[in-house]
MILOKOL-910956 format. One line per field, with one value per residue (C-alpha): residue number from 0; residue in three letters; chain; z, x, y. Coordinates in Angstrom, 3 decimals, decimal comma, padded with zeros to 6 digits, always signed. Layout:
BEGIN
k	[NUM | ...]
r	[ALA | ...]
c	[A | ...]
pz	[Z | ...]
px	[X | ...]
py	[Y | ...]
! end
This chain:
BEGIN
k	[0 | 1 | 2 | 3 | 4 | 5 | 6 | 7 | 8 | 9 | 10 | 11 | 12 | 13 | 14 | 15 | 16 | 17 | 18 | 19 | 20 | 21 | 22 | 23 | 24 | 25 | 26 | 27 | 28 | 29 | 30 | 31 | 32 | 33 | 34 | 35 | 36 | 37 | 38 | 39 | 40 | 41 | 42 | 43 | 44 | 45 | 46 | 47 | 48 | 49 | 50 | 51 | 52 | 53 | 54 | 55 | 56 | 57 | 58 | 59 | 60 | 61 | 62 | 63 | 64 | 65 | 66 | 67 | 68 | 69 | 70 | 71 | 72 | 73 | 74 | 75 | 76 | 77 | 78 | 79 | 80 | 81 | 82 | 83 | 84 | 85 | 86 | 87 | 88 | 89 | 90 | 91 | 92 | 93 | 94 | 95 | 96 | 97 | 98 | 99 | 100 | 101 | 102 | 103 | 104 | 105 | 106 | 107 | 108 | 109 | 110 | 111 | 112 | 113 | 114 | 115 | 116 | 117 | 118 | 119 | 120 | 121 | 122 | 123 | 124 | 125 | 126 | 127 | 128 | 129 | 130 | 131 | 132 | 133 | 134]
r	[UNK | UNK | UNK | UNK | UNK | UNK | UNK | UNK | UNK | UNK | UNK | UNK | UNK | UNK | UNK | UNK | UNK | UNK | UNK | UNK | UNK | UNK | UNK | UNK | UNK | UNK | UNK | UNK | UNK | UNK | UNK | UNK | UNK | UNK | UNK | UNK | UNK | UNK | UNK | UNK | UNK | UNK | UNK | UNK | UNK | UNK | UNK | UNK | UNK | UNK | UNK | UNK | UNK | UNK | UNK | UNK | UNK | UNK | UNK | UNK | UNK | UNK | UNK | UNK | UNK | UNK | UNK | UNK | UNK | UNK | UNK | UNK | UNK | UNK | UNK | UNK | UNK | UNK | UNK | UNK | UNK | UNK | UNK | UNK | UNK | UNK | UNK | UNK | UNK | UNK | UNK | UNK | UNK | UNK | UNK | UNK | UNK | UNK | UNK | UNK | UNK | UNK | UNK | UNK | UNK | UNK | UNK | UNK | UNK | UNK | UNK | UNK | UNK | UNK | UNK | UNK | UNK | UNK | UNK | UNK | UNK | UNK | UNK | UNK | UNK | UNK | UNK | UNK | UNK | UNK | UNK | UNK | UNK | UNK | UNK]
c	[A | A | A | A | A | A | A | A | A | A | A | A | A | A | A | A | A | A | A | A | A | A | A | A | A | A | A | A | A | A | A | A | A | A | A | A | A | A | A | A | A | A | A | A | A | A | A | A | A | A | A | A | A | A | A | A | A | A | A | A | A | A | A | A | A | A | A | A | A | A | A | A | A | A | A | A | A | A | A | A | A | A | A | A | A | A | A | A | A | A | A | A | A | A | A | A | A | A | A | A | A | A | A | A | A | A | A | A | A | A | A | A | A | A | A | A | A | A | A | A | A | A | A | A | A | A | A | A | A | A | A | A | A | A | A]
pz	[+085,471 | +084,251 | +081,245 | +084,100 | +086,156 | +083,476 | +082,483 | +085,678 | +085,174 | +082,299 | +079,371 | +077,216 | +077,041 | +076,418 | +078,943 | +081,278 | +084,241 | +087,980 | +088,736 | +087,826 | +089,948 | +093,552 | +091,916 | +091,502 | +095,180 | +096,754 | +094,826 | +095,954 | +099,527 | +099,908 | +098,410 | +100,750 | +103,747 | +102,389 | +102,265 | +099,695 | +099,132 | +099,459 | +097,404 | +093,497 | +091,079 | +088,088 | +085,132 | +085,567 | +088,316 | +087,715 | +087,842 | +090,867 | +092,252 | +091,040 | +092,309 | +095,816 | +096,992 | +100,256 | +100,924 | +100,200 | +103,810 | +104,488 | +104,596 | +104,518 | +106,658 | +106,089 | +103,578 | +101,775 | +097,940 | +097,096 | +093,481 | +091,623 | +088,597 | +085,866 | +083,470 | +080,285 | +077,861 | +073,948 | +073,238 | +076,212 | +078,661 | +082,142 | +082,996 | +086,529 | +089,206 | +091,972 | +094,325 | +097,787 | +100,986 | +102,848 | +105,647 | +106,148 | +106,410 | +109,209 | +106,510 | +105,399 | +102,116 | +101,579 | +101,342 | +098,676 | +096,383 | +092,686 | +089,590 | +086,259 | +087,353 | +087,492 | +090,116 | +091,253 | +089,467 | +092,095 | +089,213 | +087,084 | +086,236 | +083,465 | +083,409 | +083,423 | +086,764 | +090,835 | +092,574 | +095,930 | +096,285 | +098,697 | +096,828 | +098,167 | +099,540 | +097,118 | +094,148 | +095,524 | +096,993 | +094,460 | +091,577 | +093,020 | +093,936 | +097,140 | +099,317 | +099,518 | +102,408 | +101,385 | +102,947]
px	[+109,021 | +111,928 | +109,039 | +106,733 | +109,647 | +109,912 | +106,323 | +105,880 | +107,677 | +105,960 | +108,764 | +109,027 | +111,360 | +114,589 | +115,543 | +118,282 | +116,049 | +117,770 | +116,003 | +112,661 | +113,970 | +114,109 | +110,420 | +108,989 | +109,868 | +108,687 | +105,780 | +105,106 | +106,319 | +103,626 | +101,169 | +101,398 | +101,439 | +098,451 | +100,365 | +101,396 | +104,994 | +106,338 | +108,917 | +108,550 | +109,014 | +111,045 | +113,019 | +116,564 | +118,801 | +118,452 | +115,290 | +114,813 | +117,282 | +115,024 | +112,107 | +113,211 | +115,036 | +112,537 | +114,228 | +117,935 | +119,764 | +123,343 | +124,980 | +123,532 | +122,151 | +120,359 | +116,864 | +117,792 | +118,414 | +122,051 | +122,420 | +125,837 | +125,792 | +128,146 | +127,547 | +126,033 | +126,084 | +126,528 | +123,196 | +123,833 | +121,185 | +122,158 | +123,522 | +124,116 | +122,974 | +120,398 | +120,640 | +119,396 | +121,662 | +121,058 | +123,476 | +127,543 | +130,088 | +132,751 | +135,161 | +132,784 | +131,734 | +127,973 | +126,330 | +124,002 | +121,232 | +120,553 | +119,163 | +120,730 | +123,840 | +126,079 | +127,113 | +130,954 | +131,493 | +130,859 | +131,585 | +128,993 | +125,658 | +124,353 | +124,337 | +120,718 | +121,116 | +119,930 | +122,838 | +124,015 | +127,622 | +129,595 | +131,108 | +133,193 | +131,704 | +133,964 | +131,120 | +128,368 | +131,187 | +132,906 | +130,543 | +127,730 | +123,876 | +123,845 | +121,399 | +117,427 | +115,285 | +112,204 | +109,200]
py	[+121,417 | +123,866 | +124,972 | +125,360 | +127,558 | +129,683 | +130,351 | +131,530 | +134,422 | +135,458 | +133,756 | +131,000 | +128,438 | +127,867 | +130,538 | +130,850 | +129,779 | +130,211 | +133,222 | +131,295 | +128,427 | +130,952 | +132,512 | +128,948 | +128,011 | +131,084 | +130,984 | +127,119 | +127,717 | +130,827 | +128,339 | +126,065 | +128,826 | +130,354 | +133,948 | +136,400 | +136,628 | +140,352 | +139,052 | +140,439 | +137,718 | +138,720 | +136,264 | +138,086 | +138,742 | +142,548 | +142,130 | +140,430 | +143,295 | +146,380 | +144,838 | +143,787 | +147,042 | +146,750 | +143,178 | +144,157 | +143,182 | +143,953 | +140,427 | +136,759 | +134,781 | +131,257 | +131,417 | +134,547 | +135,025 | +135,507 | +137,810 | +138,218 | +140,459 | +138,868 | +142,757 | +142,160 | +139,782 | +140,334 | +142,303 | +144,456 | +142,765 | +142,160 | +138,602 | +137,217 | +134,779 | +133,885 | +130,900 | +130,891 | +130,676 | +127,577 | +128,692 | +130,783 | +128,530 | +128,759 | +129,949 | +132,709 | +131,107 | +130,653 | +126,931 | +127,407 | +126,142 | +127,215 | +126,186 | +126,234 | +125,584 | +122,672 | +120,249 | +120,396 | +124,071 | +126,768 | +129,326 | +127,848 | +130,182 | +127,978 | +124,284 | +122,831 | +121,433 | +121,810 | +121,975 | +122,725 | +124,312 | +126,382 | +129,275 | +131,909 | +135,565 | +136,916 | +136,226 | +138,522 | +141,220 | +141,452 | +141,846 | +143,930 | +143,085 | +141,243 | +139,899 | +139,806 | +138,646 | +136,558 | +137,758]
! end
């Protein structure tokens, strides 16, 4: 399913693949509504940022994409993270979902796992990108 994932948005695997994981569920969530997503689909968190500028809202709220840039990696690409906001927590942390990451590390942006974490605002704040609706 991960291969799959990833293949939708136009790679080959091994990839880092959270960014496909919010794609893939859009894409099977529209499928099942019969609609075509606004949202643009794209295999890296800058990406997903470029593409969405139409969907970029001020702070989250429940069923939007959450996108922390981490700066580049090594060869000078962009490196971050996508997960999806299930809801705000009471202490202003976000309860969230995301794929390649890892269960119990709300720092984590590669791990090979579905997890769902709360992780402080402070991630997404801090580190630029932000917040997409998904229409």
């Amino acid at each position: 399913l991960i291969d799959q994932m990833i293949a939708l948005c136009g790679l080959n695997p091994p990839q880092p693949w959270c960014c496909s994981f919010i794609c893939w569920c859009v894409d099977q969530a529209a499928k099942q509504l019969g609609v075509t997503p606004t949202f643009q689909y794209g295999a890296s968190v800058l990406k997903l940022w470029e593409r969405n500028q139409s969907l970029v809202i001020p702070a989250p709220v429940a069923n939007c994409v959450a996108l922390r840039n981490e700066g580049t990696n090594s060869l000078g690409h962009a490196v971050g993270h996508a997960l999806f906001v299930i809801g705000v927590n009471d202490d202003g942390s976000l309860h969230v979902i995301s794929g390649n990451t890892v269960a119990g590390d709300a720092t984590a942006r590669t791990g090979g796992q579905v997890a769902i974490q709360d992780r402080p605002m402070s991630q997404f704040t801090d580190k630029g990108y932000g917040f997409l609706a998904i229409r």
